[in-house]
C-alpha positions, 0 to 999 in steps of 0.5 A, a space after each residue: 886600150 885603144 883599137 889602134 894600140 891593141 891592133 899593133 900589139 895583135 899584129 906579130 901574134 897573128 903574122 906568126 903562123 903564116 910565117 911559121 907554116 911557110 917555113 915547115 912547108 920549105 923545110 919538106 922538099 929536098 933538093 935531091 929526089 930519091 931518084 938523083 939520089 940512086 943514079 948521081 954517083 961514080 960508074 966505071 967501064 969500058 968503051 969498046 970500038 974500032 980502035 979497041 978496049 979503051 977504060 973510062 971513069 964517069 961522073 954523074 950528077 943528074 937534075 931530075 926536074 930541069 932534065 939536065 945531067 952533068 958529068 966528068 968523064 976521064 980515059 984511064 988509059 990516056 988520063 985525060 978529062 972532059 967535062 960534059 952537059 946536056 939532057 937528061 930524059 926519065 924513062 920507066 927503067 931510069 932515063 936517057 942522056 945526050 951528053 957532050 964532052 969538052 976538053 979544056 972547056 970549048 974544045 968538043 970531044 965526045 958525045 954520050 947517048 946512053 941508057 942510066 938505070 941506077 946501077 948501069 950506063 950503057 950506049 955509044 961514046 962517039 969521039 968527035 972528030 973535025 967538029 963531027 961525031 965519029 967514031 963510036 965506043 959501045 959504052 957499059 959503065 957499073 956504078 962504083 960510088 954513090 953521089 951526094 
C-alpha cells in the first residue's frame, strides 16, 4: 500500500484521542462551583432604619470567577422590584457584595453593602435619593431557597 494511502487511512486513527481526551477534560469543569452552589438561592428578611421595619425578598445568583453578583431585590411591603449588579468579593467566612439597585432598569434605587455566608446576608441597604445613597437599612436576610 502506498505511503500517501496508508497516511490518509492512519490520520482519523491517530486524530481520535486528542479529540477524545479534549472533550473528557471539558466535560469535568462545572459551570457552577461548590460554592455559587451554597450561596445562589432566595434569602429573605428585613431592613430596619429610621423610617421602620421594612421586609424584603433577595435573589441571588453569585459568579465566583468574574466576582459578579446579580440580584432581584422586592420590598414586600410596597411590592416593588429592583434589579441590581455589582461586585462580588470572597472572604475566608463566604464574601462581600456591593450591590446597586434599579427600578425600571436605569433609575438608581438602593445599594447593597453586605456580608454573604451561605446561609446569611447581613450589611446596610441605603435607599438612594437625588442620585446620592442616603438612608440606611441594617439588612439581615436568611436564606429560604436554594439556586440552581
Amino acid at each position: 500500500m502506498p505511503a500517501d494511502k496508508l497516511l490518509h487511512r492512519l490520520l482519523p486513527v491517530l486524530a481520535l484521542p486528542a479529540l477524545l481526551g479534549s472533550c473528557a477534560i471539558g466535560a469535568y469543569f462545572s459551570p457552577v462551583t461548590a460554592f455559587e452552589r451554597s450561596v445562589n438561592g432566595m434569602y429573605e428578611g428585613e431592613g430596619n432604619g429610621i423610617t421602620g421595619r421594612v421586609p424584603y425578598r433577595l435573589t441571588l445568583t453569585v459568579q465566583e470567577q468574574a466576582q459578579r453578583a446579580n440580584a432581584v431585590l422586592v420590598n414586600l411591603e410596597s411590592r416593588k422590584t429592583y434589579t441590581g449588579s455589582g461586585k462580588f468579593t470572597r472572604t475566608t467566612t463566604g464574601g462581600q457584595l456591593d450591590l446597586n439597585f434599579f427600578e425600571d432598569g436605569n433609575k438608581f434605587r438602593a445599594a447593597i453593602h453586605a456580608d454573604l455566608t451561605p446561609e446569611t446576608i447581613s450589611g446596610q441597604l441605603r435607599t438612594v435619593l437625588l442620585g446620592r445613597e442616603l438612608l440606611p437599612y441594617n439588612i439581615t436576610f436568611r436564606k429560604v431557597a436554594s439556586g440552581p
